[in-house]
C-alpha positions in Angstrom: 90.5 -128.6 -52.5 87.2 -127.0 -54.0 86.9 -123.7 -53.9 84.1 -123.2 -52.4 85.7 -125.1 -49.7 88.6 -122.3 -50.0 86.0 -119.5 -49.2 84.6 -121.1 -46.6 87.8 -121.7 -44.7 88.6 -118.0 -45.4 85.7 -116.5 -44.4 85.6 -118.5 -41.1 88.8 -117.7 -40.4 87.7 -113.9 -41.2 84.8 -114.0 -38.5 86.8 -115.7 -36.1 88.5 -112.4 -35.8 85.8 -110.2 -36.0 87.6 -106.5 -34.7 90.7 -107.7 -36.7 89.1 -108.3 -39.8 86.6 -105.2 -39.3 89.6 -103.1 -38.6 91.5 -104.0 -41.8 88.1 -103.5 -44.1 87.6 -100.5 -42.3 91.0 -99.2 -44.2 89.7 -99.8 -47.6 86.2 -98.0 -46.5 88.2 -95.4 -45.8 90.5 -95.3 -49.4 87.5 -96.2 -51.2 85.3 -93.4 -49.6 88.0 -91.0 -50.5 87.9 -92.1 -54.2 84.3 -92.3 -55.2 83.3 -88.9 -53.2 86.2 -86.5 -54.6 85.7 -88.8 -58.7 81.9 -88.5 -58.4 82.1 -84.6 -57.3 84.8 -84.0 -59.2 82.2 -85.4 -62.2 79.4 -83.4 -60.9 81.5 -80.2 -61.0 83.2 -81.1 -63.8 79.0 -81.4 -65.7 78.4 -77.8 -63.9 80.8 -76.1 -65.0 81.0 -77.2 -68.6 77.0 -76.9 -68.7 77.7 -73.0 -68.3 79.9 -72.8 -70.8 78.0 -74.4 -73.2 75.2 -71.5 -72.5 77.7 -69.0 -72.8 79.9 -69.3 -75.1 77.4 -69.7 -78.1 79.1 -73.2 -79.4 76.3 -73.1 -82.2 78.3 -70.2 -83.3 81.1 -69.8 -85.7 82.7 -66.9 -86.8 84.2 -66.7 -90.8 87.2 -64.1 -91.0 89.7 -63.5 -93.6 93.5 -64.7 -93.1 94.6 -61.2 -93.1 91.7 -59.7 -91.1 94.1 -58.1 -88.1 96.8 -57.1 -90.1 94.7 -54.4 -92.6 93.2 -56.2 -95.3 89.7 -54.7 -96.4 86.9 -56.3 -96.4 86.4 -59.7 -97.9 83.4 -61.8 -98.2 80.6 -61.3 -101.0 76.9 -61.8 -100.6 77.4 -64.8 -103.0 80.1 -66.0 -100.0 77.0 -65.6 -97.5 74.6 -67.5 -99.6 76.9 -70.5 -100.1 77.6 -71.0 -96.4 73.5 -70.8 -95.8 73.4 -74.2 -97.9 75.9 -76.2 -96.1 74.7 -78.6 -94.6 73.9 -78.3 -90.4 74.0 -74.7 -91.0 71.0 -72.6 -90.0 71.6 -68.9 -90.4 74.6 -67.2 -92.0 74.8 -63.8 -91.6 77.5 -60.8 -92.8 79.6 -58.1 -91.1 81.0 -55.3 -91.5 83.8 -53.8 -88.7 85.3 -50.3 -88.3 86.4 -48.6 -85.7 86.9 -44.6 -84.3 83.3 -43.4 -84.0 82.7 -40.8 -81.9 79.0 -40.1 -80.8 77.6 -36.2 -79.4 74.3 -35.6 -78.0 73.9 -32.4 -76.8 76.7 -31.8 -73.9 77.2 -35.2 -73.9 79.8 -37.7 -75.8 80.9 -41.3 -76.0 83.5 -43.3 -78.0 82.8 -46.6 -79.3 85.3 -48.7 -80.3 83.9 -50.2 -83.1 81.2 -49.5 -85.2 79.1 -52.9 -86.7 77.0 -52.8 -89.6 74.7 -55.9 -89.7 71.2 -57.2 -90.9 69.6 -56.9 -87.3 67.2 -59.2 -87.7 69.6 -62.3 -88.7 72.3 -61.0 -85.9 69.7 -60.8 -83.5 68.9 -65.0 -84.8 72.4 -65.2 -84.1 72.6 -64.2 -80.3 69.0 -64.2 -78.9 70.5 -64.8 -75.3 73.6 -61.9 -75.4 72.0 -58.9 -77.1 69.3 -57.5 -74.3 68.0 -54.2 -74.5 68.2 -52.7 -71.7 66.3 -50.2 -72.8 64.2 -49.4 -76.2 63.6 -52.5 -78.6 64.7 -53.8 -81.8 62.9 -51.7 -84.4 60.5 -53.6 -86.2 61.4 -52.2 -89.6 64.6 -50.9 -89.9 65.5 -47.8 -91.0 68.8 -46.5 -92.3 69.4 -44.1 -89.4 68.8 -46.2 -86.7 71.6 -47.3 -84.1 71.7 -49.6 -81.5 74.4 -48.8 -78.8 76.4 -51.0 -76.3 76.5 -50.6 -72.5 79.6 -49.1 -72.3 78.9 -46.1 -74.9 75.5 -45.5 -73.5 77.2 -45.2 -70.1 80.5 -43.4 -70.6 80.6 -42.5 -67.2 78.7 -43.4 -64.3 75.2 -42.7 -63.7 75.7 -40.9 -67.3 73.3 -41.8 -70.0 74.1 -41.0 -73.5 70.7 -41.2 -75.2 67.7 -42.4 -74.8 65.1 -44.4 -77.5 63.7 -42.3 -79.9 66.7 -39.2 -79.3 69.3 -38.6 -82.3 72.9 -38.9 -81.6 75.6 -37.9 -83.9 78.6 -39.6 -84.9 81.6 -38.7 -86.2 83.0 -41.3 -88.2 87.1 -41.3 -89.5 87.5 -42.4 -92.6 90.7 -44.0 -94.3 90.7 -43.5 -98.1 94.6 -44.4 -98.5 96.5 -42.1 -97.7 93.5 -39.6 -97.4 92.2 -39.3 -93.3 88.8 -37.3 -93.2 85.9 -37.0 -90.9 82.1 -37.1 -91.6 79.0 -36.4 -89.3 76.2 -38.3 -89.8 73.0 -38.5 -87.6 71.2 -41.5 -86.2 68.0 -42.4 -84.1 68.3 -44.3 -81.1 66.6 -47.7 -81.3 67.4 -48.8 -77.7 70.7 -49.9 -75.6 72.2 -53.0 -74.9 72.7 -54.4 -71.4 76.6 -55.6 -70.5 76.7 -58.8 -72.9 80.9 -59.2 -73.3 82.7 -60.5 -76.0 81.8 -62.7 -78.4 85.0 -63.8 -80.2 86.8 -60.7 -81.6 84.0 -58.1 -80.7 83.2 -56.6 -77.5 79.5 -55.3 -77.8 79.7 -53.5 -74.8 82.2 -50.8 -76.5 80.2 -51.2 -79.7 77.0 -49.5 -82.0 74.9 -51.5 -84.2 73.7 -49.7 -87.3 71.8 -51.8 -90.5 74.0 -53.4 -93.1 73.1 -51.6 -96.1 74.4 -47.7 -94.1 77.3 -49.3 -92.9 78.2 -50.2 -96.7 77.2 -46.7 -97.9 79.3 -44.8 -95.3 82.5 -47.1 -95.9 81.7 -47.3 -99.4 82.4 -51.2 -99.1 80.3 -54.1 -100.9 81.9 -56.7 -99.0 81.7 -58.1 -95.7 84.7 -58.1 -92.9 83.1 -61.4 -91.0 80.2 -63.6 -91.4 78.5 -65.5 -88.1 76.9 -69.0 -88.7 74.5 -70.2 -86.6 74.2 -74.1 -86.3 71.7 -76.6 -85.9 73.6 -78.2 -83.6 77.2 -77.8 -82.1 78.2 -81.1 -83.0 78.5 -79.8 -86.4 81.0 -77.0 -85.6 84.0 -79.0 -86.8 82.0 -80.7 -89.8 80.7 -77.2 -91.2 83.9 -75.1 -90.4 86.0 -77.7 -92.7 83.2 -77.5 -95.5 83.2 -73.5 -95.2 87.3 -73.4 -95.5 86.8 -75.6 -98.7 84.7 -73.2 -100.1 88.1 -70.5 -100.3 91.7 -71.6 -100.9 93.7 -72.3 -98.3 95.0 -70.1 -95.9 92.6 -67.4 -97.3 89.8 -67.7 -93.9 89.7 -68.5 -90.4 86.8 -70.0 -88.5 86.4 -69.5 -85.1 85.3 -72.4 -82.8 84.5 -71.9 -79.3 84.2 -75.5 -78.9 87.7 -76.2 -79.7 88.2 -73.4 -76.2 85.6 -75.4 -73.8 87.3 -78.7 -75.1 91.0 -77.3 -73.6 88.7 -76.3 -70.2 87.5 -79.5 -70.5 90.7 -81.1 -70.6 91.8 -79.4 -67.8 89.3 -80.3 -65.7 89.8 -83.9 -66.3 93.6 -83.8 -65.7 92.2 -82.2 -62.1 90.1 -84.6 -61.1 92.5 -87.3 -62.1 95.0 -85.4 -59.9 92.9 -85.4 -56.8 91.7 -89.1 -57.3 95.3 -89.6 -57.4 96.2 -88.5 -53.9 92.6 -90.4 -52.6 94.1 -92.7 -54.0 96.7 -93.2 -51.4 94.6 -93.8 -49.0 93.8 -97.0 -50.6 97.3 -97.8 -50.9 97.8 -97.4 -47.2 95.2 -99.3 -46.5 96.6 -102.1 -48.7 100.1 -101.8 -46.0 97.4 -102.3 -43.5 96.6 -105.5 -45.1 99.6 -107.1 -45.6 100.6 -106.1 -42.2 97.5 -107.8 -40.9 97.9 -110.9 -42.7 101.6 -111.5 -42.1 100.7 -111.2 -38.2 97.9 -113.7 -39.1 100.4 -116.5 -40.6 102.4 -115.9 -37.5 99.4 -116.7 -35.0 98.1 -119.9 -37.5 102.0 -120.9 -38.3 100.9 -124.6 -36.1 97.1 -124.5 -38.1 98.8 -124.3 -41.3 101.4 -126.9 -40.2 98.6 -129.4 -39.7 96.9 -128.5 -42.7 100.2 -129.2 -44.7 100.5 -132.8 -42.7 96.8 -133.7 -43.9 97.8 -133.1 -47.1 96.8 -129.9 -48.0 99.7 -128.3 -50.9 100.9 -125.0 -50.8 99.0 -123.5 -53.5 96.0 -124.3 -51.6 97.0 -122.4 -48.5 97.9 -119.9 -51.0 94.6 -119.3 -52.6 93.3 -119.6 -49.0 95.1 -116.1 -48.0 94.6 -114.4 -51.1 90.6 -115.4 -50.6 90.7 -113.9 -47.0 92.2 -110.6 -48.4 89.9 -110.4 -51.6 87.1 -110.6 -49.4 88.3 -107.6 -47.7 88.7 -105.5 -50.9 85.3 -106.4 -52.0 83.5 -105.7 -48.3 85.8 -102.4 -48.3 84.2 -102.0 -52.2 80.4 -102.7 -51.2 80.7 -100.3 -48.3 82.6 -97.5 -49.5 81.3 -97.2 -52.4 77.6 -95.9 -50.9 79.7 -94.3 -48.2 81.9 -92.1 -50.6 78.2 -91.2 -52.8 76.4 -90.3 -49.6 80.0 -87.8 -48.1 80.3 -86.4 -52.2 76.3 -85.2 -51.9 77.1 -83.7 -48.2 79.8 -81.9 -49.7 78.3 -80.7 -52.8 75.7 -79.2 -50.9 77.5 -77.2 -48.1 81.3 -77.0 -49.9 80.9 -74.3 -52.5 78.2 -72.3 -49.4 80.9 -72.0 -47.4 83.4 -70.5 -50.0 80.2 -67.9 -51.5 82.1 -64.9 -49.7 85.5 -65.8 -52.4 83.6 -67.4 -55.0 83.9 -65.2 -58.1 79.9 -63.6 -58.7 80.8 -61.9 -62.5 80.3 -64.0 -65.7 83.7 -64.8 -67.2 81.9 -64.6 -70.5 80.0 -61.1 -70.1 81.2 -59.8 -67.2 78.3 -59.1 -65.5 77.1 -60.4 -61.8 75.9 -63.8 -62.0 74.9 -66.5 -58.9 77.8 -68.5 -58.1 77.8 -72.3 -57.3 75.9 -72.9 -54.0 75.7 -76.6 -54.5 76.8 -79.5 -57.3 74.9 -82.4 -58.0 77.6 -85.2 -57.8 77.7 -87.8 -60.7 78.5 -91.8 -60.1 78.6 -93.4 -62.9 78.8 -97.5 -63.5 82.6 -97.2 -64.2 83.3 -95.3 -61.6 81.3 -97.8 -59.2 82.9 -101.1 -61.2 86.6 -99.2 -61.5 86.5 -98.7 -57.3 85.8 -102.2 -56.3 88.2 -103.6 -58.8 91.0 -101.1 -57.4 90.2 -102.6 -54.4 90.2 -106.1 -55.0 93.5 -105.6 -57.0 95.2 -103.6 -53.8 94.1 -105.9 -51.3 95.5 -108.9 -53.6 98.7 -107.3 -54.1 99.5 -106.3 -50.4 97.5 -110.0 -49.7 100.5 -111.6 -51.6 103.6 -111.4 -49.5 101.8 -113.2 -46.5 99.9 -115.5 -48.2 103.1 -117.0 -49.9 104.8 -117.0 -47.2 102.3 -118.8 -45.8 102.2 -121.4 -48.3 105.9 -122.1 -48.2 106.0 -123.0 -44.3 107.5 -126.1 -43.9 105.1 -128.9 -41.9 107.4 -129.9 -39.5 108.3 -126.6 -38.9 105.1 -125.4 -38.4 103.8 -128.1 -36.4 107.0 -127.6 -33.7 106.0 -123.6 -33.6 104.7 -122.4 -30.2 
């Protein structure tokens, strides 16, 4: 028999028994809806949330340590160092460090602690984080003078509603310094440039608990030419893996660490993927029920046509025609369960992304994981349905109905004529 002849038997059979037939499709609305609202929000969320850490977490930039940096080893990296990462290729700014810690800072009645004091160029670590270092008050000096200072959020604001300094004020610090065995403490005096608003951690160095004073003073107190660290600005973050390989070549091995937040948002990312396959996973039974449904359906169907197919058998018809004839019927439910929950599960993922997260804005976290300060949480996410998502659906259906269509329609097809035609 042709099969277009096939489908039109099955679907006249299907309309025949309109409420039956709507009833079963109905089910694989229903497991399809559930699958394409929770993988295209789960998609939408899953954009969100990597979005923000993309902005936060600086993936243009890498940080160059040595090997040996936490267990004591003095500084490290040359100027010569510096210049040859600048001319790496996808590199846009390299820039040095130098990191010591126990500074205490006096003004007046006043005093702080920082817990590290940073000497940098601050017009190439400023390149560096444009976003993350904001004054919250004073400004970046223009030209830079040996005594200025820069301090963090937390040393500005040892206590609350305590201010340590303001622009323009002097501060002094009293700065420990390890010669050996030799421990010995030194004064020196700096001019306040401005203060930094809460910016977090970036990598090893919390700027909130930090002071920023120029390069060259930073050398002269520690009497160090080299540099502890140097940040590298990218061109683009693709070239984070490409650039930190070339910089590692440039010392022998084991000698440097580079520091790549992207290899941190790639485990979040992975996460989030093994979640959304997790909850698409239990939408997924839904489908499946749906697909007992079926086969329930269409084994109470062969009963009622037992005498229908008999005849059909007696004209001549074979069984793998009354076969295909079945498995037609129930892959025209899969796809009509496809087409319509498909839209459907769109239209419930948008209703949800607008009102789910608004009704959770009471628990919803409001600090930046990545500075710490308040931020807007989600109050809605744009969900994301993409073509394999749409083609992936209907084919899941297709294949459930088929494989819960199978049992029925075989049995169907092995009904014996004369059998069938003596069934009342």
């Amino acid at each position: 028999m042709k099969s277009s002849k096939i489908l039109a038997i099955a679907w006249e059979n299907m309309t025949q028994r309109k409420l039956r037939t709507s009833l079963t499709t109905l089910s694989v609305v229903i497991g399809i809806t559930a699958i394409i609202s929770l993988a295209s929000l789960g998609e939408g969320f899953h954009f969100a949330i990597k979005t923000q850490m993309e902005e936060g977490f600086e993936l243009n930039v890498l940080t160059v340590m040595s090997g040996g940096l936490l267990t004591g080893v003095g500084s490290y990296f040359t100027d010569q160092d510096v210049q040859n990462i600048s001319k790496i290729e996808g590199v846009e700014l390299a820039t040095p460090l130098i990191q010591k810690s126990s500074v205490k800072l006096y003004n007046n009645n006043k005093n702080s602690t920082a817990l590290v004091m940073l000497g940098v160029n601050f017009t190439e670590f400023w390149e560096i984080y444009p976003d993350r270092l904001i004054f919250e008050n004073g400004s970046l000096p223009q030209t830079t003078r040996n005594n200025t200072v820069v301090i963090g959020y937390n040393v500005e604001h040892p206590k609350e509603n305590m201010t340590l300094a303001y622009p323009s004020q002097n501060v002094t610090a009293e700065i420990t310094l390890r010669l050996g065995p030799v421990i010995r403490r030194e004064n020196y005096t700096f001019n306040v440039a401005g203060a930094l608003k809460k910016s977090g951690a970036a990598g090893f160095i919390n700027f909130d608990e930090a002071i920023l004073v120029p390069l060259d003073i930073a050398k002269t107190i520690f009497d160090a030419q080299n540099a502890d660290m140097i940040f590298v600005k990218l061109l683009n973050p693709k070239f984070s893996e490409t650039v930190a390989d070339k910089i590692k070549e440039l010392f022998p091995a084991q000698e440097v660490r580079v520091l790549e937040p992207r290899a941190f948002v790639e485990q979040v990312d992975a996460i989030l993927s093994m979640l959304q396959t997790f909850l698409i996973s239990i939408a997924s039974i839904a489908l499946l029920v749906a697909g007992l449904g079926i086969m329930n359906i269409m084994t109470v169907s062969v009963m009622e046509r037992t005498r229908e197919i008999g005849i059909m058998k007696a004209i001549g018809a074979k069984s793998r025609t009354i076969l295909t004839m079945f498995l037609t019927e129930a892959t025209l439910i899969g796809i009509g369960g496809g087409v319509v929950g498909i839209p459907l599960g769109y239209a419930l993922a948008n209703v949800m992304g607008q009102f789910l997260f608004r009704f959770s804005f009471s628990s919803t976290p409001q600090r930046s994981i990545i500075t710490g300060t308040r931020t807007q949480p989600f109050m809605a996410v744009t969900p994301i349905l993409s073509l394999q998502w749409v083609i992936g659906a209907l084919l899941f259906a297709v294949v459930v109905s088929i494989i819960f269509g199978w049992y029925p329609a075989r049995k169907a097809s092995k009904l014996d004529p004369l059998e069938a035609l003596r069934y009342e």
